[in-house]
Each structure stands twice: as C-alpha cells, then as structure tokens.
PDB file of N, CA, C and O in Angstrom:
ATOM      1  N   UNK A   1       9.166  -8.313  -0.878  1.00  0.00           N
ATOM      2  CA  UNK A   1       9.962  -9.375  -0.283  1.00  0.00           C
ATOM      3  C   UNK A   1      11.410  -9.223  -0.726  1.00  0.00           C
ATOM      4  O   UNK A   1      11.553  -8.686  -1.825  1.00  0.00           O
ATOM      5  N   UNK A   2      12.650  -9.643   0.004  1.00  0.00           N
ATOM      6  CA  UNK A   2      13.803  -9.403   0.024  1.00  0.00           C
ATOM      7  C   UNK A   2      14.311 -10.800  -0.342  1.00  0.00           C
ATOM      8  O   UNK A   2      13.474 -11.665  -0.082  1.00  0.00           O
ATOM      9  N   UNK A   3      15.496 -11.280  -0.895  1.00  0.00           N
ATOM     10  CA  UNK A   3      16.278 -12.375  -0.722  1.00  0.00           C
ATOM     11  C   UNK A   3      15.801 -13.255   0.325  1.00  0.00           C
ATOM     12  O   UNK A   3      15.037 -14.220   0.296  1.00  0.00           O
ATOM     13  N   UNK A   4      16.620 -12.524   1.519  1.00  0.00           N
ATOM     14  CA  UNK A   4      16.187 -13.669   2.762  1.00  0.00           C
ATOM     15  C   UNK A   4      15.242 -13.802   3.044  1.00  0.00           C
ATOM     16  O   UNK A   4      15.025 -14.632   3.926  1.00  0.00           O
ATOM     17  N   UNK A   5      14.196 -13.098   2.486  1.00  0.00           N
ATOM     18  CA  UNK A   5      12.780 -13.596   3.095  1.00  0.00           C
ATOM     19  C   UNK A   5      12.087 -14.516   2.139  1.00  0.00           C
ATOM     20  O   UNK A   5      11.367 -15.421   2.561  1.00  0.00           O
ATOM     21  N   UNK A   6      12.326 -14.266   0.604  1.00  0.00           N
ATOM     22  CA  UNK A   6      11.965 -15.501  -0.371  1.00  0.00           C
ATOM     23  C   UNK A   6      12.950 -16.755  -0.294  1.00  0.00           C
ATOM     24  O   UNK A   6      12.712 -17.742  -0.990  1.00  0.00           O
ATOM     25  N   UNK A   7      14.158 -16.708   0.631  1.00  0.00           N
ATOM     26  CA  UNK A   7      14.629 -17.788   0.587  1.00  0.00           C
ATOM     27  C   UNK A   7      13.993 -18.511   2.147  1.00  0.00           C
ATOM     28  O   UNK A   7      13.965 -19.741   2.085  1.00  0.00           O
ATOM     29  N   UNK A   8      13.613 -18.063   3.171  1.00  0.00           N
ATOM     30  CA  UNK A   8      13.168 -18.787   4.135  1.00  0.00           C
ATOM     31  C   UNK A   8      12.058 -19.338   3.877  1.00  0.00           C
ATOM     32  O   UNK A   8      11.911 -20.521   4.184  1.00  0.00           O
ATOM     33  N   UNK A   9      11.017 -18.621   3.257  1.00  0.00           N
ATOM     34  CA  UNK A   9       9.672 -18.898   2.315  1.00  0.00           C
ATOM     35  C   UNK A   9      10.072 -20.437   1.510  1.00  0.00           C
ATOM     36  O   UNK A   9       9.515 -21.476   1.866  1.00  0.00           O
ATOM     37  N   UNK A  10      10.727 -20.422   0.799  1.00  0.00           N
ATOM     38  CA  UNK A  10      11.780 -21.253   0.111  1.00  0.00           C
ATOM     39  C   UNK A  10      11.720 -23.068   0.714  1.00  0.00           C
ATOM     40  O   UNK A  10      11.243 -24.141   0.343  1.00  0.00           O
ATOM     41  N   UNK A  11      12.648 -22.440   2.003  1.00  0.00           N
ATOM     42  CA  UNK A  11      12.826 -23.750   2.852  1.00  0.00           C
ATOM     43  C   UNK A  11      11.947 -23.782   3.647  1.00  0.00           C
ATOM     44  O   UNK A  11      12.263 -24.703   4.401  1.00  0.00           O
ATOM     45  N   UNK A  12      10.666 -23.205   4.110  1.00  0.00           N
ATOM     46  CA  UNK A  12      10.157 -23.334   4.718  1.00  0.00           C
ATOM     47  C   UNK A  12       8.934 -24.474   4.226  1.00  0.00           C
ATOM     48  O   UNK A  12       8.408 -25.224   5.049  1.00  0.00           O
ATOM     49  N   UNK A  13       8.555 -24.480   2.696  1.00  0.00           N
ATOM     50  CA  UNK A  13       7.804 -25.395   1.920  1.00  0.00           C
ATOM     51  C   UNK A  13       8.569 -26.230   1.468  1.00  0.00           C
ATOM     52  O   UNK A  13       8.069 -27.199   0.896  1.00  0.00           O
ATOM     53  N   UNK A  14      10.158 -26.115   1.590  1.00  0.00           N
ATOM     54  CA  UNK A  14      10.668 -27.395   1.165  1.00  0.00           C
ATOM     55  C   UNK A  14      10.757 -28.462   2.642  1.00  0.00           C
ATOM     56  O   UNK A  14      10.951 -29.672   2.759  1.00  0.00           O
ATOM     57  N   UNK A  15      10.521 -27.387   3.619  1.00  0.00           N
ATOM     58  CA  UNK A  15      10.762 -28.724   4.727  1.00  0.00           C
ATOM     59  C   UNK A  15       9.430 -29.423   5.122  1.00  0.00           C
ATOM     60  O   UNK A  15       9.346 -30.399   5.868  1.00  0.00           O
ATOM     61  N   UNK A  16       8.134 -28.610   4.351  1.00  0.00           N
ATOM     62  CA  UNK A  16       7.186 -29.206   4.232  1.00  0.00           C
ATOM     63  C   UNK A  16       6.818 -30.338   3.277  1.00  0.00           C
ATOM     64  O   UNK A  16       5.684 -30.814   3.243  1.00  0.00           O
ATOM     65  N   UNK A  17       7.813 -30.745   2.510  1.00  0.00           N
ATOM     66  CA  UNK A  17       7.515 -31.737   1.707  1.00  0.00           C
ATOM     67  C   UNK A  17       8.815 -32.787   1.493  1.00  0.00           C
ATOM     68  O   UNK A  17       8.705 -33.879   0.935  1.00  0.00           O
ATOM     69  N   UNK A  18      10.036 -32.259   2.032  1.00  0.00           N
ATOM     70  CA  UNK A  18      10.942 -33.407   2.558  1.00  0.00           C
ATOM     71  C   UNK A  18      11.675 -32.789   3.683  1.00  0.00           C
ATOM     72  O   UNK A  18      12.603 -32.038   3.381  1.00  0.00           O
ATOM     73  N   UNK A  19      11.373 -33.011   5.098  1.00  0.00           N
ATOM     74  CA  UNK A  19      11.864 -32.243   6.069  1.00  0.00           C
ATOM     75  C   UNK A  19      13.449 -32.481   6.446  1.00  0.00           C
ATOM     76  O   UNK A  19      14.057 -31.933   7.365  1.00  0.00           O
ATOM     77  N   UNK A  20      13.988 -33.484   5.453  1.00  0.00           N
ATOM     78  CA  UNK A  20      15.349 -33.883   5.949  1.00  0.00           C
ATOM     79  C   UNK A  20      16.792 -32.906   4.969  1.00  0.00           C
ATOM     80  O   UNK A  20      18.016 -32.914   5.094  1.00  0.00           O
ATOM     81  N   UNK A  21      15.813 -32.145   4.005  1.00  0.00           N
ATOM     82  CA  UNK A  21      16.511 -31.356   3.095  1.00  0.00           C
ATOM     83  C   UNK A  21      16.785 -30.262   3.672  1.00  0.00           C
ATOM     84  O   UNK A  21      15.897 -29.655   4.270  1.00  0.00           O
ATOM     85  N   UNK A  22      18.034 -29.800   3.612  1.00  0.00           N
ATOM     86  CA  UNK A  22      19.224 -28.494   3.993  1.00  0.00           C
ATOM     87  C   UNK A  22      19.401 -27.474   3.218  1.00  0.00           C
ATOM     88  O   UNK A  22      20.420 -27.613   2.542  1.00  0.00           O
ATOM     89  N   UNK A  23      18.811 -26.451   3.013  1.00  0.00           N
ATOM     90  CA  UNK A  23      18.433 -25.689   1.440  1.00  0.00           C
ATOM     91  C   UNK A  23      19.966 -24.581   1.837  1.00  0.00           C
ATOM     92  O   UNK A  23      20.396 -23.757   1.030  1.00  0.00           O
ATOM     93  N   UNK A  24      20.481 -24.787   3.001  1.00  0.00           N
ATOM     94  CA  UNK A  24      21.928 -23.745   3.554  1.00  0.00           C
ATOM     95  C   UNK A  24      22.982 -24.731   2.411  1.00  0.00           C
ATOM     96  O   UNK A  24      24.126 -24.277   2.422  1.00  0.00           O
ATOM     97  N   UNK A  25      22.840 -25.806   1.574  1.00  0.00           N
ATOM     98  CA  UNK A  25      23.657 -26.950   0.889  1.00  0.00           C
ATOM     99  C   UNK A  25      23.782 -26.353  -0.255  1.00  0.00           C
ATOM    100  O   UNK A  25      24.768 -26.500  -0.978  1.00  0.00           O
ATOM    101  N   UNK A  26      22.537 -25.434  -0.595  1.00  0.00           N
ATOM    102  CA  UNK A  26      22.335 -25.452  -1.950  1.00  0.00           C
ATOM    103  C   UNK A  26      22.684 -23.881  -2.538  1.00  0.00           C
ATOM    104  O   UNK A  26      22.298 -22.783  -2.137  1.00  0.00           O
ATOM    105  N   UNK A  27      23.645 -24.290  -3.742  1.00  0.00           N
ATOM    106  CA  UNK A  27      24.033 -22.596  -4.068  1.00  0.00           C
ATOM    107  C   UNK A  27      22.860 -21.981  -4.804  1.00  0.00           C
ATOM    108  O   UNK A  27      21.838 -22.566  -5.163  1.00  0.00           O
ATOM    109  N   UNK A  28      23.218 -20.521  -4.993  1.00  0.00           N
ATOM    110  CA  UNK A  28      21.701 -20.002  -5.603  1.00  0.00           C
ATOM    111  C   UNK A  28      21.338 -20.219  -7.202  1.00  0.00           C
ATOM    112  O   UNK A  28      20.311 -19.871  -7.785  1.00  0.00           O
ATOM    113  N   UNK A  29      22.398 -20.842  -7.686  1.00  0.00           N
ATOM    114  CA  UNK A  29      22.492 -21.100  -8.920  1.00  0.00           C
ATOM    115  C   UNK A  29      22.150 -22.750  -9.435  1.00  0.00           C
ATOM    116  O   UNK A  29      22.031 -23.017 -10.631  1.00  0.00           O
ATOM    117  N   UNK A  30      22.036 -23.627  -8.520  1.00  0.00           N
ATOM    118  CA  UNK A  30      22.350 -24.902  -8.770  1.00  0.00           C
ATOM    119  C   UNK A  30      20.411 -25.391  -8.271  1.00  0.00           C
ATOM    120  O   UNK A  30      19.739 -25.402  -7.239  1.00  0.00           O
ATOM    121  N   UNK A  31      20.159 -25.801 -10.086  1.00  0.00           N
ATOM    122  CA  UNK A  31      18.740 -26.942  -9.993  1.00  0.00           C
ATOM    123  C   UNK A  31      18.642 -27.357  -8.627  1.00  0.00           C
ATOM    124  O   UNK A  31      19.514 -27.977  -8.019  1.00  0.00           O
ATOM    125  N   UNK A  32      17.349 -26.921  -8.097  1.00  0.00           N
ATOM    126  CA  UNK A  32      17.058 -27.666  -6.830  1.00  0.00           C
ATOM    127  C   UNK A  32      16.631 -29.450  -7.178  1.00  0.00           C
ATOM    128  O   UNK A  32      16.956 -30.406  -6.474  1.00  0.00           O
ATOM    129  N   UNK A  33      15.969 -29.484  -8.236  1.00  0.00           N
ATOM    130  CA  UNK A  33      15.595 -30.548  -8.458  1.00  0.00           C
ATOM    131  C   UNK A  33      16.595 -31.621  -8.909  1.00  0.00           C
ATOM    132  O   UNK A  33      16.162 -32.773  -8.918  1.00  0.00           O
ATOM    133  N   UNK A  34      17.700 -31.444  -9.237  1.00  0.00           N
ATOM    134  CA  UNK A  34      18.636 -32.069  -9.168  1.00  0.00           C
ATOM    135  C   UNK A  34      19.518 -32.086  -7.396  1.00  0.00           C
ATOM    136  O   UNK A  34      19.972 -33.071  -6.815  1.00  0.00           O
ATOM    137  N   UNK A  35      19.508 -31.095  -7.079  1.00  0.00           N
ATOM    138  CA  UNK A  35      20.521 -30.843  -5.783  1.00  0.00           C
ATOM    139  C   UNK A  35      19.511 -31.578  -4.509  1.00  0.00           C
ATOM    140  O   UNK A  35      20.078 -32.167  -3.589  1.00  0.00           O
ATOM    141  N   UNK A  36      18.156 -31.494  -4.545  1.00  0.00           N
ATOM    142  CA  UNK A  36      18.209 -31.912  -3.447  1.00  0.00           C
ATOM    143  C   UNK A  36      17.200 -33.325  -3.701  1.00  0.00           C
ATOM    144  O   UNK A  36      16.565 -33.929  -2.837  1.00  0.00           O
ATOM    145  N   UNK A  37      17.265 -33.557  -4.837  1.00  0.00           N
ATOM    146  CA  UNK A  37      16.501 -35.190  -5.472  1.00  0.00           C
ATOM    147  C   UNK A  37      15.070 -34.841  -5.292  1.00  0.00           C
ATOM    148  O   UNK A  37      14.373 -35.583  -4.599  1.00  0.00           O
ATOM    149  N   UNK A  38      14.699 -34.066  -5.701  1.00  0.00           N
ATOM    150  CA  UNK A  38      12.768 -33.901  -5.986  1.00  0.00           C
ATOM    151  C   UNK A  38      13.122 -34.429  -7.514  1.00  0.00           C
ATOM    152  O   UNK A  38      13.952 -34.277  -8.410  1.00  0.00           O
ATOM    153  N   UNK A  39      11.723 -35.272  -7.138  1.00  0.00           N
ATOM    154  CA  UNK A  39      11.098 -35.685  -8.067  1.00  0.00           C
ATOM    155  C   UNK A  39      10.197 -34.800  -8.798  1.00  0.00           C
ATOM    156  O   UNK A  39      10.015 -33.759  -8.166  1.00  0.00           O
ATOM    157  N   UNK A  40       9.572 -34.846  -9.904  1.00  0.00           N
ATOM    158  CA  UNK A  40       8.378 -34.278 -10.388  1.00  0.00           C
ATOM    159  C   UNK A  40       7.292 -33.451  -9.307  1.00  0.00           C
ATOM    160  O   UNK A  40       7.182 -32.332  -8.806  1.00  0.00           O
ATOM    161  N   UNK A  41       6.491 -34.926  -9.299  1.00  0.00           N
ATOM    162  CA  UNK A  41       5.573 -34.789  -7.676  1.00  0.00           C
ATOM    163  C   UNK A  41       6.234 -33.350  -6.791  1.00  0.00           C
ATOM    164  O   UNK A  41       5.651 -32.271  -6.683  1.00  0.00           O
ATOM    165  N   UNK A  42       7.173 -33.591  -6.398  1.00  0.00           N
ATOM    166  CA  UNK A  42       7.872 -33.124  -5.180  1.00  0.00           C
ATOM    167  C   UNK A  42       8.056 -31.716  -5.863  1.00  0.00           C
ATOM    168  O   UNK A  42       7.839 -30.779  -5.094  1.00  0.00           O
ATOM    169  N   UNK A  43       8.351 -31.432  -6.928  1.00  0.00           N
ATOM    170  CA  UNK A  43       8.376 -29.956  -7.639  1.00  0.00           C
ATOM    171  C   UNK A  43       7.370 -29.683  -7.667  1.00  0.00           C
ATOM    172  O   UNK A  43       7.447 -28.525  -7.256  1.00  0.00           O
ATOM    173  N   UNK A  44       6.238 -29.885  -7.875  1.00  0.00           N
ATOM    174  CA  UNK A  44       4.967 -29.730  -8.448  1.00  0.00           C
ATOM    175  C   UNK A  44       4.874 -29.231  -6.964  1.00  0.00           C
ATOM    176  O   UNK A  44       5.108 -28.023  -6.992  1.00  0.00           O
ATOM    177  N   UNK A  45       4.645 -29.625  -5.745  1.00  0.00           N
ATOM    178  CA  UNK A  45       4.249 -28.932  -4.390  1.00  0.00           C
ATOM    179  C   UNK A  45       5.031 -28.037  -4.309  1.00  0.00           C
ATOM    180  O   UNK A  45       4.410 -26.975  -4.257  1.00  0.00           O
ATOM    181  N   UNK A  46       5.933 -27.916  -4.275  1.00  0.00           N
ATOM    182  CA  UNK A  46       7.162 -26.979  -4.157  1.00  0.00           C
ATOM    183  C   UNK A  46       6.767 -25.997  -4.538  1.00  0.00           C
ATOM    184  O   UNK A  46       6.652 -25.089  -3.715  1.00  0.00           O
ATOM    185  N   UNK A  47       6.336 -25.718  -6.151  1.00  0.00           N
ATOM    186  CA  UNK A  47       5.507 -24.611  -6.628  1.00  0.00           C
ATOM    187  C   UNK A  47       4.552 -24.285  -5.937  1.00  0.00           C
ATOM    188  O   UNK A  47       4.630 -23.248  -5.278  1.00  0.00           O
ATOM    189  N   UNK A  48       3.159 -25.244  -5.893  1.00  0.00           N
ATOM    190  CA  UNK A  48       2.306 -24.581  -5.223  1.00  0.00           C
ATOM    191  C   UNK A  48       2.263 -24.129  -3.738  1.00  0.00           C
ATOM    192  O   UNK A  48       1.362 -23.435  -3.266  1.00  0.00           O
ATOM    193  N   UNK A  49       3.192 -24.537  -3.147  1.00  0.00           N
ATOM    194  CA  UNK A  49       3.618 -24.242  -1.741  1.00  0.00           C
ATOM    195  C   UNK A  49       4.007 -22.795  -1.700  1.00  0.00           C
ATOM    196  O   UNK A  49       3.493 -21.978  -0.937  1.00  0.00           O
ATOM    197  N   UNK A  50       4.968 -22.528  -2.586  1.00  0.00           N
ATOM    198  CA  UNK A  50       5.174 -20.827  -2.965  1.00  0.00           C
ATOM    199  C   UNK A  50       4.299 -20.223  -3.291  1.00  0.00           C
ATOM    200  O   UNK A  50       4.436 -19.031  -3.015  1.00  0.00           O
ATOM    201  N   UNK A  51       3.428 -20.462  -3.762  1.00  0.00           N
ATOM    202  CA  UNK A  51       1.806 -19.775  -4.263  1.00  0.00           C
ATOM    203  C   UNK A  51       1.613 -19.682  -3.417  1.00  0.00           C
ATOM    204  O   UNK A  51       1.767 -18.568  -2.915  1.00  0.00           O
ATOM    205  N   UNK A  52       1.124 -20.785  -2.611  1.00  0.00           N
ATOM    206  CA  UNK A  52       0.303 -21.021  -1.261  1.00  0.00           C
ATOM    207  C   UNK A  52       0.837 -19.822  -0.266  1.00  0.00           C
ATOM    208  O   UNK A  52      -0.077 -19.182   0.253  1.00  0.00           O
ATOM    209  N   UNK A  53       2.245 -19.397   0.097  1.00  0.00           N
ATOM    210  CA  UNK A  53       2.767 -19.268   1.186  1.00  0.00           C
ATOM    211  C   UNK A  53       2.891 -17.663   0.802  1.00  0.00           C
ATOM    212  O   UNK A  53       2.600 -16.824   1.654  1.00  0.00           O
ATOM    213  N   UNK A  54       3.390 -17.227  -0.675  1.00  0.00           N
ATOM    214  CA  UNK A  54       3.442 -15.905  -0.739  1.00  0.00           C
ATOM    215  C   UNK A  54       2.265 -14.767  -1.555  1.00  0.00           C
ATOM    216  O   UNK A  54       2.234 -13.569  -1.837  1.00  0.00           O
ATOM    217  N   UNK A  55       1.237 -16.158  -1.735  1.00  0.00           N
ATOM    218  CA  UNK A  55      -0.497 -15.518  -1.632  1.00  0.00           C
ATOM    219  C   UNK A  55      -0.392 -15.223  -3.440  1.00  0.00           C
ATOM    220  O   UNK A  55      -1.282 -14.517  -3.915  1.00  0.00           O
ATOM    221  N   UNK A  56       0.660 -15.756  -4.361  1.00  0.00           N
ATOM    222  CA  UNK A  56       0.334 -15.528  -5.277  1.00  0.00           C
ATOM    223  C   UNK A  56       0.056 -16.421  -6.463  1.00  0.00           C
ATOM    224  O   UNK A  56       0.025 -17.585  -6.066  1.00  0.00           O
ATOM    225  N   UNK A  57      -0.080 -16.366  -7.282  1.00  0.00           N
ATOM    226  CA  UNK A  57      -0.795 -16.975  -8.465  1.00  0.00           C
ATOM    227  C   UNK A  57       0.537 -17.274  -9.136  1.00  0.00           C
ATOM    228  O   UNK A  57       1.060 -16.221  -9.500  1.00  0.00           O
ATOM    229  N   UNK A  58       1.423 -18.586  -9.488  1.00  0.00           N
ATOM    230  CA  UNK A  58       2.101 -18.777 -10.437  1.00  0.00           C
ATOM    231  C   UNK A  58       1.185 -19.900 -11.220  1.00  0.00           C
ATOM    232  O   UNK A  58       0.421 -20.833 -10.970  1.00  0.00           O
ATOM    233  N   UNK A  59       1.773 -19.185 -12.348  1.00  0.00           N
ATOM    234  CA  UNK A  59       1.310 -19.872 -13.648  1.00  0.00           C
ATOM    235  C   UNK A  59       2.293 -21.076 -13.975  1.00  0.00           C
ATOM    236  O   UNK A  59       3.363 -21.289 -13.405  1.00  0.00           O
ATOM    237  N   UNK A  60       1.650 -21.929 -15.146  1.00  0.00           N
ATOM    238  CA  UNK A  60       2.388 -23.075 -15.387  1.00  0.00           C
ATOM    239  C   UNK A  60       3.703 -22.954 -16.232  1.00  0.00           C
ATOM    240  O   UNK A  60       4.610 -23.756 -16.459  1.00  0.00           O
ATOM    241  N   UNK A  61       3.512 -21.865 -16.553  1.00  0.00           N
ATOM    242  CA  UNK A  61       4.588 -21.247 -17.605  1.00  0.00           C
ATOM    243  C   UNK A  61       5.839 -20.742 -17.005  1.00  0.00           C
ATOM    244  O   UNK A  61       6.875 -20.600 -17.655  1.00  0.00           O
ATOM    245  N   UNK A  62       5.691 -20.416 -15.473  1.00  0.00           N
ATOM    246  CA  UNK A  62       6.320 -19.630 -14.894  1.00  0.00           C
ATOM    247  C   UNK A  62       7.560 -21.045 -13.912  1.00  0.00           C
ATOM    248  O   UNK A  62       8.754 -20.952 -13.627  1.00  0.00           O
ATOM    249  N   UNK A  63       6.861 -21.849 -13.737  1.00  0.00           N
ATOM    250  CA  UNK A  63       7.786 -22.810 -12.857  1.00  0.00           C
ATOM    251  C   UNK A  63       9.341 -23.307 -13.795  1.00  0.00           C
ATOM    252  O   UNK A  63      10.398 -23.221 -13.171  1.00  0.00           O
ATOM    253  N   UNK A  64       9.366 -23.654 -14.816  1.00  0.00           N
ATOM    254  CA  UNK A  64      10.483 -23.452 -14.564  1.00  0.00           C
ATOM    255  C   UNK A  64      11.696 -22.360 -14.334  1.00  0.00           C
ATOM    256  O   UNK A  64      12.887 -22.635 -14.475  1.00  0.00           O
ATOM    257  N   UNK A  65      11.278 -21.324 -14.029  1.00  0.00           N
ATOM    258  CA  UNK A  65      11.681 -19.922 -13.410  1.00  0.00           C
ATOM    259  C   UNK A  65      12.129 -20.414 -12.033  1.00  0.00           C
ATOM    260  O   UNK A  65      13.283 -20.143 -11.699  1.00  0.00           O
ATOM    261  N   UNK A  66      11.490 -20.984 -11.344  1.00  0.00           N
ATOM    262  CA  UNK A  66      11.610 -21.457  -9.887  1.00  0.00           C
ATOM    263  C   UNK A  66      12.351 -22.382  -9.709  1.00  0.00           C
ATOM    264  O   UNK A  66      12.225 -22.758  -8.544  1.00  0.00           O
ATOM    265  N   UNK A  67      13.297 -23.147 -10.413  1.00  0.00           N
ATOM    266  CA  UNK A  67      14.039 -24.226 -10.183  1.00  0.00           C
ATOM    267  C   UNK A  67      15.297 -23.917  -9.497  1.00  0.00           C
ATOM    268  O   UNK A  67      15.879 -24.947  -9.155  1.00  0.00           O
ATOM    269  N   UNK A  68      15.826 -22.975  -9.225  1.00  0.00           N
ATOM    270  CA  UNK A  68      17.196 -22.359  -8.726  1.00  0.00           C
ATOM    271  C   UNK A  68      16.687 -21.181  -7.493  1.00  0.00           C
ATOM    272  O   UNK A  68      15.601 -20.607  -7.565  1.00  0.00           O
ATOM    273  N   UNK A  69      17.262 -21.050  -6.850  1.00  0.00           N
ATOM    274  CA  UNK A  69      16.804 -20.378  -5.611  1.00  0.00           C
ATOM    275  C   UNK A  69      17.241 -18.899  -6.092  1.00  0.00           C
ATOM    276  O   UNK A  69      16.767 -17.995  -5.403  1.00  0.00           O
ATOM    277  N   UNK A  70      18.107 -18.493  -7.215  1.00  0.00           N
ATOM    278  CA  UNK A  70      18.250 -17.151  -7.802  1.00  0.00           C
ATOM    279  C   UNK A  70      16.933 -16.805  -8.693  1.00  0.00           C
ATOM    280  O   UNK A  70      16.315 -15.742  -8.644  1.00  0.00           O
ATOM    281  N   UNK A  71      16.606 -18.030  -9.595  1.00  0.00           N
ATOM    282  CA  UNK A  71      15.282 -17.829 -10.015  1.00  0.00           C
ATOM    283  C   UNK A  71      13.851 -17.663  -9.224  1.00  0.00           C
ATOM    284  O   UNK A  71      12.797 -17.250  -9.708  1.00  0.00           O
ATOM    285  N   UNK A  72      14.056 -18.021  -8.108  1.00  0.00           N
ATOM    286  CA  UNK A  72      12.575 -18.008  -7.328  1.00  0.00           C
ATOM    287  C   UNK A  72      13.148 -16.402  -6.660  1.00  0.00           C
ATOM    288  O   UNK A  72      12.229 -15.675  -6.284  1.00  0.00           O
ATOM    289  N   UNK A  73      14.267 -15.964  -6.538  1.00  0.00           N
ATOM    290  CA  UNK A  73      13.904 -14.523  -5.813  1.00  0.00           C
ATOM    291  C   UNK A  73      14.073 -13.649  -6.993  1.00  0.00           C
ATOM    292  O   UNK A  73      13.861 -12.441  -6.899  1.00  0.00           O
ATOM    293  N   UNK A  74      14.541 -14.344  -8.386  1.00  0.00           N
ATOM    294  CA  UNK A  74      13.895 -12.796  -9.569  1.00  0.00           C
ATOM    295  C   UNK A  74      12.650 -12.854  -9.613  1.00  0.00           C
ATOM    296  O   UNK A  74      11.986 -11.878  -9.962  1.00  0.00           O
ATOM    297  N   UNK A  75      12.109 -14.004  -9.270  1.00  0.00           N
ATOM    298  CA  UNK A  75      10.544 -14.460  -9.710  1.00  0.00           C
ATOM    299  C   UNK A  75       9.831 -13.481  -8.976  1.00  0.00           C
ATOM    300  O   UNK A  75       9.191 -12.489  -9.328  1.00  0.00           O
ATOM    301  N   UNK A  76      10.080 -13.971  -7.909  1.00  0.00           N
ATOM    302  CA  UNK A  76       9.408 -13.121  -6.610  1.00  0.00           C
ATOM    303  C   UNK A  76       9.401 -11.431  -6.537  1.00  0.00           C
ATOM    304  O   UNK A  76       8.497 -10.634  -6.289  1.00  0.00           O
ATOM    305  N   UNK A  77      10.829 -11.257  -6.868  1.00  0.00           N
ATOM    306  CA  UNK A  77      10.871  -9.590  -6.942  1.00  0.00           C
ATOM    307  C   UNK A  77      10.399  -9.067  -7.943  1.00  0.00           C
ATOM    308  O   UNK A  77       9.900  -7.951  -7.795  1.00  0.00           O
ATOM    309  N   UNK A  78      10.396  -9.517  -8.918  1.00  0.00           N
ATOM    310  CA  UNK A  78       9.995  -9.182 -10.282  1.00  0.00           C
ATOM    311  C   UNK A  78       7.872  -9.019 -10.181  1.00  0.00           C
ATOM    312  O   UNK A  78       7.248  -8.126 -10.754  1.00  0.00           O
ATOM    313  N   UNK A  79       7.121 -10.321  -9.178  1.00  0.00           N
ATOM    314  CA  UNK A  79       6.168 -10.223  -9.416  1.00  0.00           C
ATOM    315  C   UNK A  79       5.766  -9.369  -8.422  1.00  0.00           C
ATOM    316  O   UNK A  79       4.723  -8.755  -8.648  1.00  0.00           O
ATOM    317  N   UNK A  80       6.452  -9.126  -7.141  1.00  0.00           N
ATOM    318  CA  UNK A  80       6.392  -8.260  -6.082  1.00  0.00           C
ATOM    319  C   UNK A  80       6.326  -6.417  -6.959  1.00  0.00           C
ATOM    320  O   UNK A  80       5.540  -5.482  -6.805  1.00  0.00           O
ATOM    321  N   UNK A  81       7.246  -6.548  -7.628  1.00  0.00           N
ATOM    322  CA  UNK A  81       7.346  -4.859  -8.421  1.00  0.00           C
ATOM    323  C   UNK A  81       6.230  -4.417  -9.209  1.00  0.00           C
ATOM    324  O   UNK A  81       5.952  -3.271  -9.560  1.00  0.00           O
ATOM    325  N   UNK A  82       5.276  -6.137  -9.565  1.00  0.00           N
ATOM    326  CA  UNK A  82       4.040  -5.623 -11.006  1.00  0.00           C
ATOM    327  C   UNK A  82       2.918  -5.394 -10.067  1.00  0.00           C
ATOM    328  O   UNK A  82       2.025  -4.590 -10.336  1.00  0.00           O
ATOM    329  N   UNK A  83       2.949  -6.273  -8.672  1.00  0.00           N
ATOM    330  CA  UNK A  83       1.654  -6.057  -7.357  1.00  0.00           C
ATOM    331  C   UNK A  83       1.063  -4.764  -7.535  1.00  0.00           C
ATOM    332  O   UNK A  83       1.902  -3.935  -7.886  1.00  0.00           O
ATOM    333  N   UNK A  84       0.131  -4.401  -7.436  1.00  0.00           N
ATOM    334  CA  UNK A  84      -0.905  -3.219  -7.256  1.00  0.00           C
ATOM    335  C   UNK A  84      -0.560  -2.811  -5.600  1.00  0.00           C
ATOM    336  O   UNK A  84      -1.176  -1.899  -5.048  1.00  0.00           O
TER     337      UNK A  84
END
C-alpha cells in the first residue's frame, strides 16, 4: 500500500463513523483525535476499521501509532514490508 491508498483507507472508515468529517482538513502530522473531535469510542472504531479494511491484525500496543495520518502510513508500510 502507498500513501494515497492508506490515506483513502483512512477516510474511508472515518466517514464510516462520523460522515461529516473532512480528513483533506487534516495535516499529516496533526492528532486526529484532537483535529477532528473523536472521542475514545470513536478511536477505538477507527482502529478496528483499519484492521477491518486492510485485513490486518493491529495490536493494542500499536494504536497509538495510528493517531496522525503520517503514523497510520509508517504503520501500514512498515507492516506491509514484514507481510509474507
């Protein structure tokens, strides 16, 4: 997976859980959970929505890795490079 494709992945589960959020708002550096007002709850899907959507297993250890949209595509490339 590339940038733009872990970032459409991205907004594509965030518009599944608040469809009025604009993830084009948000820089790649800046807490989503602050930038676009998720709550807990609302992170917690967020994660598993990325599991869900890119078929892989994140651990509990691993989410706050995912809070910044630069962190969800090292996440991603990084677990994309260890894939069999």
């Amino acid at each position: 997976m590339n940038a733009p494709q872990i970032r459409a992945i991205a907004a594509a589960v965030l518009a599944g859980i608040a469809p009025e959020i604009d993830l084009s708002t948000v820089s790649d550096d800046e807490d989503l959970r602050d930038a676009l007002d998720l709550d807990s709850m609302d992170f917690l899907n967020f994660v598993i929505g990325l599991g869900q959507k890119t078929g892989r297993k994140i651990r509990d250890e691993d989410a706050p890795r995912l809070r910044t949209l630069a962190g969800i595509t090292a996440y991603f490339s990084e677990t994309a490079a260890k894939a069999p």
